[in-house]
Structure formats: C-alpha cells, structure tokens
C-alpha positions in Angstrom: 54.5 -10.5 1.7 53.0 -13.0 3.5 52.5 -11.4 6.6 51.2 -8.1 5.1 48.4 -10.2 3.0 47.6 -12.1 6.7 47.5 -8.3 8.1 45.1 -7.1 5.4 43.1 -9.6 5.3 42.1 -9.3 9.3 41.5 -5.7 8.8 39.1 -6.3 5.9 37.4 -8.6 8.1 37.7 -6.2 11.0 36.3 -3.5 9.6 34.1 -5.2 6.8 30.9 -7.3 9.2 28.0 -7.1 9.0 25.0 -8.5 10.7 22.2 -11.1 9.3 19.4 -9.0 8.9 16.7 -11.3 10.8 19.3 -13.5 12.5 21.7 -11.6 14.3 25.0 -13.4 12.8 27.8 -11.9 11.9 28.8 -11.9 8.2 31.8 -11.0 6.2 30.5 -7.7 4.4 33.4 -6.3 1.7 30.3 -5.3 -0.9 27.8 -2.8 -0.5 24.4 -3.4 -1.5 24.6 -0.1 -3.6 27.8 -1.8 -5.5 26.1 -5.3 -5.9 22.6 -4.6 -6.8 23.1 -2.6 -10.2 26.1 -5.4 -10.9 23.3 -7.8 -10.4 20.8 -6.1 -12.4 22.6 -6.0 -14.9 23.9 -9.8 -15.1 20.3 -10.8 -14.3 19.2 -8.7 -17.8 21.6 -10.5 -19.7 20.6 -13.7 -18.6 17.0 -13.3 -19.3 17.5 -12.0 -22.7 19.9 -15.0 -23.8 16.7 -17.2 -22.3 15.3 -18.8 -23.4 11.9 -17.6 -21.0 9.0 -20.7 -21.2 6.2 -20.6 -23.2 4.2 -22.3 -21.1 1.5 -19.2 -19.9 0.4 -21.3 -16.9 3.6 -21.9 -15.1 5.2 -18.7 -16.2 2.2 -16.6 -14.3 2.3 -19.1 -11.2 6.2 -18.0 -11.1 4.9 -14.2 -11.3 2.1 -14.6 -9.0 3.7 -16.8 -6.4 7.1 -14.1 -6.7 4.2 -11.2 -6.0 3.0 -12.9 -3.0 6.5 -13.4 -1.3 7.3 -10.3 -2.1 4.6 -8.7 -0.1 5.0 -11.2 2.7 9.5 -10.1 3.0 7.8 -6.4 2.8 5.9 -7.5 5.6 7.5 -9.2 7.4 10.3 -6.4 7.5 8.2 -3.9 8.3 7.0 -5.3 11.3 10.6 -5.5 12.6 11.3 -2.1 11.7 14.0 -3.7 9.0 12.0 -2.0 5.8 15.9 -0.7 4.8 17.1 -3.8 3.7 15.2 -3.3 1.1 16.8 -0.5 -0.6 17.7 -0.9 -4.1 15.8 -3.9 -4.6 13.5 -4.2 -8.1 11.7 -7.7 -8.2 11.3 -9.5 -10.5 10.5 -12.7 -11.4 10.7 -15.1 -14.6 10.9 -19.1 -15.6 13.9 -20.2 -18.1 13.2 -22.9 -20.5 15.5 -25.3 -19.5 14.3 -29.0 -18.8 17.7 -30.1 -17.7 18.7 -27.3 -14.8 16.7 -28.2 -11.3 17.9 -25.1 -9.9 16.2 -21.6 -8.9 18.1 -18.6 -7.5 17.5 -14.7 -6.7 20.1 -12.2 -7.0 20.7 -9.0 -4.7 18.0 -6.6 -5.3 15.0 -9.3 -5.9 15.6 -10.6 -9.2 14.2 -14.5 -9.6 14.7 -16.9 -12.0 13.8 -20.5 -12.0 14.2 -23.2 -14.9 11.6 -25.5 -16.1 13.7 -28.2 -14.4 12.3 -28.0 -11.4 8.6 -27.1 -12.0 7.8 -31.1 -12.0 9.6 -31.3 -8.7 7.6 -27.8 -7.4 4.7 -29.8 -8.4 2.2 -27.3 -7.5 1.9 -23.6 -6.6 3.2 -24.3 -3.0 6.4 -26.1 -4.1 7.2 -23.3 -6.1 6.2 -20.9 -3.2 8.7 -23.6 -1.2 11.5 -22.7 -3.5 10.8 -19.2 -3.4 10.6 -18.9 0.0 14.0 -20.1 0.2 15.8 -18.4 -2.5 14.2 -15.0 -1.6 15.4 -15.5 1.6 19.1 -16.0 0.6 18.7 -12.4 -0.8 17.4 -11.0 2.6 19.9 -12.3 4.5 22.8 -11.2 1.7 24.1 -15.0 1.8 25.5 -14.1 -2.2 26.9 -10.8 -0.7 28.6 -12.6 1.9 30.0 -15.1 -0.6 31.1 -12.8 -3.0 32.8 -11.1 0.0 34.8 -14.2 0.9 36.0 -14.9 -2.4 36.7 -11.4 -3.5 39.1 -11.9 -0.2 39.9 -15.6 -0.3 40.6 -16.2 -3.9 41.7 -12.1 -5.6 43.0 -10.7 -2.1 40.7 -7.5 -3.3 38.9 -6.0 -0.4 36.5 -3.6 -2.0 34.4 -4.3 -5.5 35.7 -1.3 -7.3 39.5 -2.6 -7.1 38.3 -6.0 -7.9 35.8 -4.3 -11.3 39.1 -2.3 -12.3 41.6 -5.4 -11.7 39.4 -8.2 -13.4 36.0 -7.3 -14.5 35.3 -10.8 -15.8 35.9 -12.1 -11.9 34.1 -9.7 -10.8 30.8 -11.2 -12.9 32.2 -14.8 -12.5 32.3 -14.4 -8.8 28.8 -12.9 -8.6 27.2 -15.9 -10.7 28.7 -18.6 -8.4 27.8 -16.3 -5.2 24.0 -16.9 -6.0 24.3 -19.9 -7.5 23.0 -18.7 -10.7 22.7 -21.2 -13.8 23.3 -25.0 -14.6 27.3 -24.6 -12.8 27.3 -23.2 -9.3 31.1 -23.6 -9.2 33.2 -23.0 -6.3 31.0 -20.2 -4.3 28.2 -22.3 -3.3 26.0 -21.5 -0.1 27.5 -22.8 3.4 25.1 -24.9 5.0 25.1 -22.4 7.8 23.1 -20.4 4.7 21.5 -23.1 3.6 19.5 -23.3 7.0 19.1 -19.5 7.5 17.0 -19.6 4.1 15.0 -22.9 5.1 14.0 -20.9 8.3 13.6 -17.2 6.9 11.5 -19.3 3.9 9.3 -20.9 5.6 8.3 -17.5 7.4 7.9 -15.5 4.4 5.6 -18.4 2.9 3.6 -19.2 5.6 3.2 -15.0 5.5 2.1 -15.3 1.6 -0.5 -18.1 2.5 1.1 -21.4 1.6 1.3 -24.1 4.1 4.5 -24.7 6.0 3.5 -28.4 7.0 4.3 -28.9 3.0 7.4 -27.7 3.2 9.2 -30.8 4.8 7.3 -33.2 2.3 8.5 -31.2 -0.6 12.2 -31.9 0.0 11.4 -35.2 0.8 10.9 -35.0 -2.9 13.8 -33.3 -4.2 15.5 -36.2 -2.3 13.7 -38.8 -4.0 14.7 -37.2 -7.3 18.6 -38.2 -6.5 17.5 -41.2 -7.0 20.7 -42.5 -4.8 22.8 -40.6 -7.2 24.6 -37.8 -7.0 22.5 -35.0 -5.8 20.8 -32.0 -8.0 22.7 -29.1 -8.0 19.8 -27.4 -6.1 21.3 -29.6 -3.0 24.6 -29.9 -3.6 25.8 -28.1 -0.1 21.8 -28.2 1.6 22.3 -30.1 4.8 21.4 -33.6 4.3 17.9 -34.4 3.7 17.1 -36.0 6.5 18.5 -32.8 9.3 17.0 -30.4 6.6 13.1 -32.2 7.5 13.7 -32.0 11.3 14.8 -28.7 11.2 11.6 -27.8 9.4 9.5 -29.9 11.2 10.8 -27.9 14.5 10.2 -24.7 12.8 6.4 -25.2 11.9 5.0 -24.4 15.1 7.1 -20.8 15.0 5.9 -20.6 11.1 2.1 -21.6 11.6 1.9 -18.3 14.1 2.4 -16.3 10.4 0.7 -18.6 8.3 -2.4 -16.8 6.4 -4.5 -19.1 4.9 -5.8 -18.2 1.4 
C-alpha cells in the first residue's frame, strides 16, 4: 500500500505543475483556479457576514481605495506581460474586520481582501496598508494558497483532485483552504513557505510602486512589524516571513528594479 501511495503521489506531482505566473518556478498545481475561486468566494462571503466589518468610514474607504489602486496596477502590470489570463475568475474585493486583536491581512483566490483592525496602527498610513496589500495581493497572483492547498490536499488526505477531496470531507476541504491563505486569527498548519513569503515581498513591491506608493517605505514598514514583537513571539502576520532582518535587504535590493514602475501620485 505503501508503494502504490509513493507511486500516486509522483504522478500527481508529475502531471499536476504548474508555473509561477511572474516567476517562472515550478509549483505543485492539484486545484484549478475554476475549482478554487467559487470555493473561495464562497468562504470569503461567509466570513464577511459573521464580521464584524469596522465602522470606522475613514479606514474602511482607505482599504477600498488603496485595494482599487492595486488592483489596477496587477491588471497592469499583467497586461504588459501578456499574462491578462491569470486573471480569470477573479471578483475583487476588498473589506476591513473589526478585530483589534488579529494583526493579520490575507486575499483569497479570485481577489477577495480582508484585513483586521489589528493591523491598521501598524499600516500606519495609506502606504503601509498599500504595503500589505501589495503583498497579500501578490500571494493570489502567484497562486501561493493554490499551491498550499495542493500540498496538503496530497500531504495530509492523499486526494489528488478537489472534487474527491469535496465528496470525501467537505469540512477539509474548507479547513484546508482557510490555512492555505492564511485567513483569520489561526493560520494552522498550511502557512506560506518562505520561498512564498519572498515571491510576494518582490511581486508587492512591483504592483505598489505601479499604484503610486513608494517602495523606499516598504523596508521601514517591516521594520515596524518587527518592533511590534516586541522580542516576543512574533505576530502571526510573520510567523514563517523570512527573518526581519534578510526580509529588509531583500527589499532594499529590489528598489532600484521597483522605482523603474513607481508612479508617483
């Protein structure tokens, strides 16, 4: 049994790549963006209706405006590399949860954006939260939750396509889709590699520095997050980043690259 579930699981991996959009790498690719964006509409619906959304007008239309703007910029930016399919299927969307407590932000397949309160003080300003978008927007373009859900529909349920996985255990198939984006205050076991972690630092700072924001305060807003460990254990919106201090070279290398897009507004 053994040796047929080793067998299987080189064919699903075989036959199931795909290819980083903007990157070139090679990713695991068991789900369909067809399958996965209604799943994720869906789940993203129920969690805005349990809410609770902010009431704060302010920072609720900064979220909207500054979600519009990177929007435009991915559509962009896609276009110009003849990559305007990727976007297929996808419905933005964009909204702020009223929860102090959760510093955390996350976009499911198909453009659907939520942040919590939690980490407006960290955002700061309309550029940290473009920041933040940046980089969670950019974990949907380069289908880093598809990828994860891919590994542990394979790892964890041996299922190599969605629909087996829906009619075996629906409630995995959710579960697994929540920790693959990292949605809510418990990321669980699915949480980004930090091979992902630096494909959206890079693929955010391009789409900001397309919307207008300035990439030089990109470095200087983690530098922040950073702080807000206070030595402790980290917020869950780093638990698997690289560590802080490769994640500000690395963007302090790619500044030159992202200044060439930068629009200033």
């Amino acid at each position: 049994m053994k040796k047929i579930f080793v067998v299987f699981a080189f064919l699903s991996i075989l036959y199931g790549c795909a290819t980083v959009p903007l990157t070139g790498r090679k990713q695991l690719n068991l789900v369909s963006n067809a399958e996965i964006i209604p799943m994720a509409k869906q789940e993203y619906d129920s969690v805005i209706r349990k809410g609770p959304l902010s009431r704060d007008a302010q920072q609720t239309e900064m979220i909207k405006r500054v979600g519009v703007r990177i929007q435009h910029a991915v559509e962009e930016y896609l276009a110009s590399q003849n990559l305007s399919s990727e976007l297929a299927g996808f419905q933005w969307e964009f909204n702020l949860i009223d929860d102090p407590k959760t510093v955390n932000a996350w976009c499911m397949p198909g453009g659907k954006v939520a942040f919590y309160t939690g980490i407006m003080p960290i955002c700061k300003d309309e550029t940290g939260v473009a920041i933040v978008m940046g980089h969670e927007v950019a974990h949907a373009i380069a289908n880093h939750g598809r990828e994860r859900m891919s590994q542990g529909m394979l790892e964890q349920l041996g299922m190599s396509t969605l629909s087996a996985l829906m009619g075996a255990n629906p409630g995995a198939g959710k579960q697994l889709l929540f920790q693959a984006v990292g949605a809510g205050s418990q990321i669980g076991l699915l949480k980004f590699s930090r091979q992902d972690e630096s494909e959206a630092d890079h693929l955010g700072l391009i789409f900001m520095s397309l919307a207008g924001y300035d990439p030089n305060q990109a470095p200087i807003f983690w530098q922040r997050m950073s702080e807000q460990a206070g030595g402790q254990a980290p917020p869950e919106f780093l638990s698997t980043h690289p560590s802080n201090e490769t994640r500000i070279k690395d963007l302090q290398g790619w500044i030159p690259e992202a200044m060439k897009y930068y629009k200033k507004q």
